[in-house]
N, C-alpha and C positions, 0 to 999 in steps of 0.2 A: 481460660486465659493463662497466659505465660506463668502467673503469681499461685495456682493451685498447686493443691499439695502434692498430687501425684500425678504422675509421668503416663499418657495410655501406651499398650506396648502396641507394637508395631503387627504386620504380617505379612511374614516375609512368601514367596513363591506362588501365592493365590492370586489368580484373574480377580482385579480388581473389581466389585458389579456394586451396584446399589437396589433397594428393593424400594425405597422411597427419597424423594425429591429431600426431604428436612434433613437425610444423613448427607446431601451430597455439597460439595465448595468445590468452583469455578472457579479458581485462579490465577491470574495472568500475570507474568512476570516482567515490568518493565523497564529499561534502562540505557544507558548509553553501551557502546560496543568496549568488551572489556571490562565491566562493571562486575563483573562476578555472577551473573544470573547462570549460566549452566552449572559451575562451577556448587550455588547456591542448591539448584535442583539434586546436584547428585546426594551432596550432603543430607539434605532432607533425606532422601529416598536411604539412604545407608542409617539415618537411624529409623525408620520406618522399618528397619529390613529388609530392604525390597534389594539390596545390591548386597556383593562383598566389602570386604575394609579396604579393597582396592577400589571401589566405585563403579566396579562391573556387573551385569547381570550375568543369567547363564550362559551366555553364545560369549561371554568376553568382551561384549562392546559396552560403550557405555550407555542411558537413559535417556540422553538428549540428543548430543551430536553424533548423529550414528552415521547420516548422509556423507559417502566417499566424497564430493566437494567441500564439504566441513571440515573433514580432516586435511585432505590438500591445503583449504585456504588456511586452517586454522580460524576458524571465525561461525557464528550460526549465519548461516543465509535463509532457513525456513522456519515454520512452527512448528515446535514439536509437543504432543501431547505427552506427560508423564502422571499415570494413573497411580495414585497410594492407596494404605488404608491404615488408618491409625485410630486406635480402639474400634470404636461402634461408624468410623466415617469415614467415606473414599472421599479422597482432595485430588481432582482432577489440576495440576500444575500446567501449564502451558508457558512453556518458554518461548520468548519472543528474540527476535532479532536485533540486535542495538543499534545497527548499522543502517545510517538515513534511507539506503537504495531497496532496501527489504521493508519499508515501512509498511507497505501491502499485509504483509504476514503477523503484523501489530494488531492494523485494524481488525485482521480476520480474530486473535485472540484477543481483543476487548469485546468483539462479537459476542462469542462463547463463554467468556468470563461474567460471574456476576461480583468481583471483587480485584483490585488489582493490588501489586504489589511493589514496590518502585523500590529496586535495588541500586544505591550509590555509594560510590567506592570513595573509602576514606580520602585515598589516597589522590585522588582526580578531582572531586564537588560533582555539583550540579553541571550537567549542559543545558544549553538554550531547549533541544530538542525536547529533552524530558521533561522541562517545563512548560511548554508548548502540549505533551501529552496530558499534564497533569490539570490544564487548562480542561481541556477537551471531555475528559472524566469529569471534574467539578464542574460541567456545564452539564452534564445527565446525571449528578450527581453518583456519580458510581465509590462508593465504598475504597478507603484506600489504607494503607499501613507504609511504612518506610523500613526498610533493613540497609546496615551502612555496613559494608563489608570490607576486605583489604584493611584491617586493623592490626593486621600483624606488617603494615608497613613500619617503616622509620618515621615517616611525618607523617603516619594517621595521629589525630586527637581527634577522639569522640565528642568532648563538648563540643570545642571548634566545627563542627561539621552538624551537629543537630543545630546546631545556631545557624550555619549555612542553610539547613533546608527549614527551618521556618522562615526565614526569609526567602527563600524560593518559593515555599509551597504554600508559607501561612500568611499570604499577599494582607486577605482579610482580615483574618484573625491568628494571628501567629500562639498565641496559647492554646491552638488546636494540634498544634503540632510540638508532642512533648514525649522524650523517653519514658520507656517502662521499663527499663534497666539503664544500669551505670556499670560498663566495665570491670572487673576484677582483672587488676594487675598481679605479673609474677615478680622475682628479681629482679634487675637491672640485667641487661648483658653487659661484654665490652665494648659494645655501641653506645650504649645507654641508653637504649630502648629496651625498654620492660613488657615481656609479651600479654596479651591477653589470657588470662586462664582459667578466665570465669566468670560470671553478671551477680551483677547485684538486684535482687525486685525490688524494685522501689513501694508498693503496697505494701507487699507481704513484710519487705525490712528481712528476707533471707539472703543467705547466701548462696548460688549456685555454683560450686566448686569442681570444674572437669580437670584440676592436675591430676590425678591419680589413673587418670584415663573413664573414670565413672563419673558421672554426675551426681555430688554429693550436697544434699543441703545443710545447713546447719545455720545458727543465729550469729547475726554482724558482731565484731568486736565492738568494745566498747570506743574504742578509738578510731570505730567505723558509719556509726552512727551521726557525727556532725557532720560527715562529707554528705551525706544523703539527705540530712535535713532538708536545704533548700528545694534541690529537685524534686525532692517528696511532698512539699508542701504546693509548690507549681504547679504540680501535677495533678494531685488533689482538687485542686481550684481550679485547673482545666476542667477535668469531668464532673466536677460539680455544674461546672457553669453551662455545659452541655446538659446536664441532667433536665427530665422530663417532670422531676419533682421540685417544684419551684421553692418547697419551704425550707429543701435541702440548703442553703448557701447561707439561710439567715440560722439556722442550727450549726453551722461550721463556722462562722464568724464569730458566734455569739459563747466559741469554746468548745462547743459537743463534738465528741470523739464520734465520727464516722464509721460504721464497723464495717470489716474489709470486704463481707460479702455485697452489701450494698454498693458500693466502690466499683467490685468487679461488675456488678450488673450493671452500674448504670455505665460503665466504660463502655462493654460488649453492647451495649444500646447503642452507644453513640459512633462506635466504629459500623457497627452495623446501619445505623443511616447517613453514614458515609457525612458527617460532622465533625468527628474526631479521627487523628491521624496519627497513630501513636509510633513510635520509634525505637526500632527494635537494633540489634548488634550481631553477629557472624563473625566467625572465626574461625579457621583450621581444628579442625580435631588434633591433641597434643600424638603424639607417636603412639598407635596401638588402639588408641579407644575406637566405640565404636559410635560416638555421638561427638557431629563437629559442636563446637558451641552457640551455644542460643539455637540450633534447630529443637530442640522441644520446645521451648519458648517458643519459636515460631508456630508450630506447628499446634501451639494449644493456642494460637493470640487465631489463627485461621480455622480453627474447629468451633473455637468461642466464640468470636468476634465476627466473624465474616460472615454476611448474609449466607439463608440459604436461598437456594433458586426460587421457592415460595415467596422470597418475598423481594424477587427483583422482575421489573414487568416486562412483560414480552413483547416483542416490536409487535406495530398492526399487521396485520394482515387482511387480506381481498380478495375476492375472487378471481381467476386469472383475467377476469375480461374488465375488474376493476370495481367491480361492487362492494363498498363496505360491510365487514360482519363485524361479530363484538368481537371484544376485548380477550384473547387466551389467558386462559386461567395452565396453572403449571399441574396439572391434573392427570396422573398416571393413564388413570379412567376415560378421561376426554377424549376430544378427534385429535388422529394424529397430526400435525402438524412437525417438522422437523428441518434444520436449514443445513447443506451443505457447508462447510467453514473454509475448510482444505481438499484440495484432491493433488493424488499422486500417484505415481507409477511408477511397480512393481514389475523387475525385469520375470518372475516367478507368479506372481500372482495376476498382475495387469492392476486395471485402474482401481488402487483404494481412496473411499472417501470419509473423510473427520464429520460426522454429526454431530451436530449439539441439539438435540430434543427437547422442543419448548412445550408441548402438550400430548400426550396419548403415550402409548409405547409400540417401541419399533422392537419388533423380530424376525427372525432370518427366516430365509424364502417365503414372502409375503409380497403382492404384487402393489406397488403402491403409485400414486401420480407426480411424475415430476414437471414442475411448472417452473419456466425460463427466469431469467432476473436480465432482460432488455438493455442487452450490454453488446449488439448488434453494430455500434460503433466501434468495438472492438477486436473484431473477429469471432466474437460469440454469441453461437445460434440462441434464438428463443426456444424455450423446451416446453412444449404440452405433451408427455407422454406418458403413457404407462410403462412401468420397468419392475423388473423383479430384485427384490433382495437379494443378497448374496447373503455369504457368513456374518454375524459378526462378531468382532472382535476387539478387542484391548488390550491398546501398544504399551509394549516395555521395550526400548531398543528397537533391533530388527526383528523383535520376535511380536507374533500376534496370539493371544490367548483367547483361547474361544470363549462367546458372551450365548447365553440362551436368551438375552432381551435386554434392552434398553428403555429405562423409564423416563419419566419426563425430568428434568432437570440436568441428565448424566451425557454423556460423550461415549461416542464408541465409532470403532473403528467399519463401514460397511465397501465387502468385497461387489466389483464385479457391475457393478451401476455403471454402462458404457454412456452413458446418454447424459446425465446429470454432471455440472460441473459447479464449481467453486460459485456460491450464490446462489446456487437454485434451492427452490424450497421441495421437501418431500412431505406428502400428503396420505390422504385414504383414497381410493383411485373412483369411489361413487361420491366425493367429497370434495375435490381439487382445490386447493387456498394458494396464495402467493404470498413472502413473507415483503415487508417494506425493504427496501434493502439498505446495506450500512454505505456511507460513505468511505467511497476509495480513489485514490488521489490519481491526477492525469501521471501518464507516461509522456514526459516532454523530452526525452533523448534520443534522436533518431539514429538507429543501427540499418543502415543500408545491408544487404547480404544478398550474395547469388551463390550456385554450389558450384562447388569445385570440381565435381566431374558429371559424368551424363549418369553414373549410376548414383551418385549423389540428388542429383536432380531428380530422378523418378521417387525418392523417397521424403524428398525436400516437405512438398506440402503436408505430408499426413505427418511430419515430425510436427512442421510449423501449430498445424491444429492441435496436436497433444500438448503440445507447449503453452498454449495462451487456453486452454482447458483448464489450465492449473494454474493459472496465474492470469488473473483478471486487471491486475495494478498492468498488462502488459498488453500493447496493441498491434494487432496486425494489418498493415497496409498494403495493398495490392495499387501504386501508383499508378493511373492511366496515364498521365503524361508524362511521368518520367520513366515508365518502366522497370521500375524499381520495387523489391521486394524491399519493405520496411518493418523492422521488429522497433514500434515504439516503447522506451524504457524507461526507470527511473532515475537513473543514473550507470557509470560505468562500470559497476559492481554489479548490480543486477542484469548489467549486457554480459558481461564477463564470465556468469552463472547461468543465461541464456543460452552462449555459444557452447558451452562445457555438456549443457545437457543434452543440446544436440546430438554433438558427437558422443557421448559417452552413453545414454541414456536409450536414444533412436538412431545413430549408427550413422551420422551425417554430418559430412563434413562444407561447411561455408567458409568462403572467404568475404572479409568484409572490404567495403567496396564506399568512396566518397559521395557522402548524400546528397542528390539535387533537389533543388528547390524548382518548384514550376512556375519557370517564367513564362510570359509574352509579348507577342509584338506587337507592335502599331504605329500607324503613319502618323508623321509629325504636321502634316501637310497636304492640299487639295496635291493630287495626280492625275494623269491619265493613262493610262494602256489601250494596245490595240492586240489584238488575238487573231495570227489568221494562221489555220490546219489545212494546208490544201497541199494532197495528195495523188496524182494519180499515174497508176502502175499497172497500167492493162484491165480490164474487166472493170469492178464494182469502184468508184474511185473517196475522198475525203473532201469535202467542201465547209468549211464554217469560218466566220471571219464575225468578231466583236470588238465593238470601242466601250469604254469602259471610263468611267472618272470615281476616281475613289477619296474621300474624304473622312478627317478623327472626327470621333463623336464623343462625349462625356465619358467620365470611368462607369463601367459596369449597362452600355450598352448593348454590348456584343455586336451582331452581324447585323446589320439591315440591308435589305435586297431593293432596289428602286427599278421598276421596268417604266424607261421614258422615250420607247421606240416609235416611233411613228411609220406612217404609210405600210407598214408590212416590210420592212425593212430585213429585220428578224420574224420567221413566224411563229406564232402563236406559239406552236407545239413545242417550237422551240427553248422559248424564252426560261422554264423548268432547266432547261438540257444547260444552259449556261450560270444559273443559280446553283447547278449543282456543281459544276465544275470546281466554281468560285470559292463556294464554300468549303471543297478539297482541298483547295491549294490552301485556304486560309488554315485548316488544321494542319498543315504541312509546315507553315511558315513560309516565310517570304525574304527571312535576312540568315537567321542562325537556326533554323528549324524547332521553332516555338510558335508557336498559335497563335494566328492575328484575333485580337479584338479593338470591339470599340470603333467601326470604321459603319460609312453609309458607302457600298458598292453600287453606282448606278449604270444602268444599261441606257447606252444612249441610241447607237447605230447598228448597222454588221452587213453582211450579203450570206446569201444561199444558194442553193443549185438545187435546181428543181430533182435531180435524179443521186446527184452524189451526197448530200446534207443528211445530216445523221444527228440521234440524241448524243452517240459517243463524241463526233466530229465536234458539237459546238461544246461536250465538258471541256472536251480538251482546248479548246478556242479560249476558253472563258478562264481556267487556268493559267494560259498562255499569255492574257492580255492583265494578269493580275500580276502576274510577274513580272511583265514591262512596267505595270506602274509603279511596282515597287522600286525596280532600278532606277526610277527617274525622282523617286522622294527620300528625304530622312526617314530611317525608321527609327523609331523607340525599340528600347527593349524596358518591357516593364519587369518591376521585381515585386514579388507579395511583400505587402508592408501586413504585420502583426498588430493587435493593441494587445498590450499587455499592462498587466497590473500585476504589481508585488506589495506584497506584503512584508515588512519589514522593520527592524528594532529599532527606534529612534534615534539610536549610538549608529547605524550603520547605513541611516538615509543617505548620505554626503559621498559614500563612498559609489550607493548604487546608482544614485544620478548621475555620476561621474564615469562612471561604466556603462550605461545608456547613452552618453552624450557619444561616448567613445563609439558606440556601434552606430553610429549615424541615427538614434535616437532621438527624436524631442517630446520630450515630457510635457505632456500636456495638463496634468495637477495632482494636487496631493491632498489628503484629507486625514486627519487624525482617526488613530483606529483605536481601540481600546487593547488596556494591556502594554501601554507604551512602547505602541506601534505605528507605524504610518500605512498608507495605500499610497502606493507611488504609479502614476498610471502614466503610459507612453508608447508611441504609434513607432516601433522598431521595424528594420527590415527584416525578411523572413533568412534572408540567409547569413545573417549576423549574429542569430540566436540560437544556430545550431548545438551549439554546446552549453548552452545560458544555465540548463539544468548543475551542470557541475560547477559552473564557474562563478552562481550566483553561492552556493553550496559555502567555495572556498571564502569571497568576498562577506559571507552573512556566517561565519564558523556556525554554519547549519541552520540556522534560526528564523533564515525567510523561505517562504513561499512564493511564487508566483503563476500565472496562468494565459493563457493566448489564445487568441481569438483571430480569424482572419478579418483582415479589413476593407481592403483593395490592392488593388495592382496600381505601380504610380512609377514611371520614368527612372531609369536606373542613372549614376553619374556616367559624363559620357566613358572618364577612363576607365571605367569598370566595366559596361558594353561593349564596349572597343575591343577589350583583354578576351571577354565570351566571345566574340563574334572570330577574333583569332583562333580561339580553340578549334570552336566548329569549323572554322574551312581547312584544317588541320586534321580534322577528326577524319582515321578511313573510310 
């Protein structure tokens, strides 16, 4: 823990490996966008050694955002694994993305992680989002710590802001959430901001002092001791009150001096079952040094404190055809089991993928079984196959360090796996298991795209499939009735990183194009038509003639066919030959070129000719007399109506009702959700919610949810049919 006497030294230039699960920490870094978390990682790694004082590895780049759209945007858009080793333990880091539209690559490192670390910035607070994540962790109880960084602002205050996050985080019990340092100020400047220069332990009562550019301890003045009283005594009485020794609270009460190593063990218990959330400080390294502040503290409160993989459990697993087995134990020894987390691609290498190893150990060129994660809704195949390992390796940067094995508990990087994507599980290939899979959130942003040239288009699909290979939060649609290629998305940022990888990544360039929604037609109204093909041009000639009466039927009827011919009117053979027609023209449409449903088509009458009459002659007939009836009725054009439900902060119900009403919405009811939320649920048009993903976003500063289901097709208003139906007879 932070409050130990000595400092482990770092190692700087070694492929990070672990030989057993108890050295290794899973890490997840999470936070709002701009919170300091890359920023945080490099830190760490520079006193680690693993970087220069510049923050660079050996190629020059940095540890985290090394992806060329990172740099462009200035922002992380993916996960990135950062491997350490500090004394006897490799801390696998995973930097997360802060930015709502990547929350994909969150999930995928809370996957991997068996501890998380919630960085917030003095200077900003808490957002809805991270509270919402920190929800979602205290509901599988995952192990957590807090770093508050950006203290070298002008209006950071470290009390002020631990006070903010136990009120965000310590919903239940807010003395769960208590510092283990207090700040050390320098002089004032001529701002009158006085920088940070150093932490205080609050156990220990040292001082940790980085002006000199070294991290120097030495004991509190005397005139330092009453600031730290209070919080030291809080503090205390936190981890007592978590402690597993119950008679501990009635011996601290009753006067008895706690001695400090009891203190730190039963802290490091209680962080470790994820009960206690201690709160730790970050800061700029002063000019020169080579330890920012509070990264050893951090980094001893994550070797101490934070479970190892031994003692966080491992999702179920099944046989791929769905057979329960027991329970994975985290056991080097064991069957291998292993999950996909990230995949990516390597203009040099081709497809690398991020393992997290929950049971056995994986090594290179080994033939192992990868079984699919039934994400088939999304453009992604189910996988039952055998595949061979590639290298592996461990990422620092662009660089890959070769690994001779991966044990159960650790991460590592594997080449070369063409088959296996993002969720797939890897297995022993006489052994095949599926692993349960995580939750990952819909893509509600519809990106329409077509390519921009003919040799763009030959390369379109094999782009589109490496694309949504690697990113499962992303859906691909092949529209039958609009004919539209659809990259569904998370939001505009994540389309935004979509289109860039295209073209930068696979060499193809799209233009994006206004998304349709599939509408339909249908008669308001009893009709009739008559159909008559009659041709003759010398030789073999066309005879077919049908009367037709066509009638609406309930939503979600579709077609019915009625044959009510009498005497042989039409024959027999025939009467197929004008169902079929019928039913052409119905896929064709009848007003605006949208698909008739919902109608009973009957066959009343018609004539034939004994030598000219054809299966062709009566489609076309029967087409022909469907189109008269349509010119003689009102048609509809329906529109997909949506139900949707959001979820949503009780402070921001009023405004989303109010924006559902606006998109010709009706709310059909709301129900109290926990967590001082609502469910707001409501039967919306489908093409009013095209953008709802971002605009709910702006409207809820991030904090809601929502989801969509189709419902039916229902009568569009007429001045909005009227406006389509101008288009299409418009359209070339």
């Amino acid at each position: 823990m932070g409050d130990k006497a000595n400092a482990h030294p770092g190692a700087a230039g070694r492929a990070a490996s672990a030989d057993h699960p108890a050295s290794v920490r899973n890490v997840v870094l999470v936070g709002h966008s701009g919170s300091g978390k890359t920023t945080l990682v490099e830190a760490l790694a520079l006193t680690a050694g693993a970087v220069n004082r510049a923050g660079r590895v050996e190629d020059g780049g940095t540890v985290s955002d090394y992806d060329e759209i990172e740099h462009r945007q200035q922002r992380s858009v993916q996960l990135s694994l950062v491997p350490l080793e500090w004394g006897d333990y490799k801390i696998n880091l995973l930097d997360t993305p802060g930015y709502a539209d990547f929350v994909g690559e969150l999930r995928a490192g809370l996957r991997a992680a068996d501890a998380a670390l919630f960085v917030v910035s003095a200077a900003d607070g808490v957002d809805g989002a991270t509270r919402m994540v920190w929800e979602e962790c205290a509901a599988v109880g995952m192990p957590r710590a807090i770093v508050i960084t950006h203290l070298e602002s002008a209006r950071a205050d470290f009390t002020d802001m631990t006070r903010t996050c136990a009120e965000a985080f310590g919903a239940d019990d807010p003395d769960a959430v208590l510092p283990l340092y207090l700040p050390l100020h320098g002089e004032q400047g001529p701002d009158g901001h006085a920088p940070v220069t150093g932490l205080i332990g609050l156990l220990s009562q040292r001082i940790f002092d980085y002006a000199s550019g070294e991290r120097k301890e030495s004991e509190p003045g005397a005139d330092q001791l009453p600031l730290i009283e209070e919080a030291r005594n809080k503090l205390i009485e936190g981890i007592i009150a978590e402690s597993e020794d119950e008679s501990l609270m009635d011996r601290y009460l009753s006067g008895e001096d706690i001695d400090f190593k009891t203190l730190v063990d039963d802290l490091e218990r209680a962080v470790a079952r994820g009960i206690f959330h201690p709160v730790l400080a970050a800061a700029p390294a002063v000019e020169g040094a080579r330890q920012g502040i509070g990264t050893v503290e951090l980094l001893e409160l994550i070797t101490g404190g934070f479970p190892t993989p031994l003692e966080h459990p491992a999702p179920a697993v099944t046989t791929p055809g769905g057979k329960a087995r027991p329970a994975l134990t985290c056991d080097p020894a064991g069957p291998l089991v292993a999950e996909v987390v990230k995949t990516a691609s390597d203009p040099y290498v081709g497809r690398i993928s991020l393992v997290r190893v929950f049971s056995g150990t994986l090594r290179p060129d080994e033939t192992v079984h990868v079984s699919g994660h039934g994400l088939a809704d999304r453009g992604h195949e189910d996988h039952d196959v055998d595949e061979r390992v590639g290298a592996l390796s461990s990422p620092f940067g662009k660089q890959q360090r070769t690994l001779t094995r991966c044990v159960a508990g650790d991460l590592a990087c594997v080449a070369k796996l063409s088959r296996a994507e993002t969720g797939d599980t890897l297995s022993a290939k006489d052994d095949p298991l599926l692993m349960e899979p995580w939750d990952m959130p819909d893509p509600l942003l519809p990106l329409a795209i077509q390519a921009h040239s003919k040799a763009d288009e030959d390369k379109l699909s094999q782009g589109l499939s490496r694309l949504v290979a690697e990113d499962p939060t992303m859906r691909l649609e092949q529209n039958q009735d609009t004919h539209q290629v659809v990259l569904w998305c998370l939001g505009e940022a994540h389309a935004d990183v979509a289109l860039e990888r295209l073209r930068s990544r696979y060499g193809v360039q799209v233009d994006v194009v206004p998304h349709k929604v599939s509408l339909r037609e249908t008669f308001a109204g009893r009709s009739g038509g008559r159909g008559r093909h009659v041709k003759q041009s010398g030789g073999h000639g066309q005879y077919a003639i049908c009367e037709i009466e066509v009638e609406p039927l309930p939503g979600g009827s579709g077609i019915e066919f009625v044959d009510k011919v009498v005497g042989g009117a039409v024959p027999r053979q025939f009467i197929p030959s004008v169902e079929k027609g019928v039913r052409a023209q119905a896929a064709k449409g009848v007003a605006a070129g949208y698909a008739l449903i919902d109608v009973r088509i009957t066959l009343l009458d018609g004539k034939a000719h004994s030598v000219d009459s054809s299966d062709a002659a009566f489609q076309t007939a029967g087409a022909l007399a469907l189109r008269e009836a349509a010119s003689e009725a009102r048609i509809h054009l329906l529109e997909p109506v949506a139900e949707v439900q959001v979820l949503v902060g009780d402070d921001h119900v009023g405004a989303v009702m109010s924006d559902l009403s606006g998109r010709r919405g009706r709310v059909v009811g709301t129900e109290q959700a926990p967590g001082g939320r609502t469910l707001v649920r409501a039967e919306v048009p489908e093409i009013e919610i095209g953008r709802y993903a971002v605009d709910l976003r702006s409207l809820s500063q991030g904090t809601a949810r929502f989801s969509r289901t189709y419902a039916r097709h229902e009568p569009m208003p007429p001045q909005l049919s009227d406006k389509i139906r101008e288009q299409a007879a418009d359209a070339p």
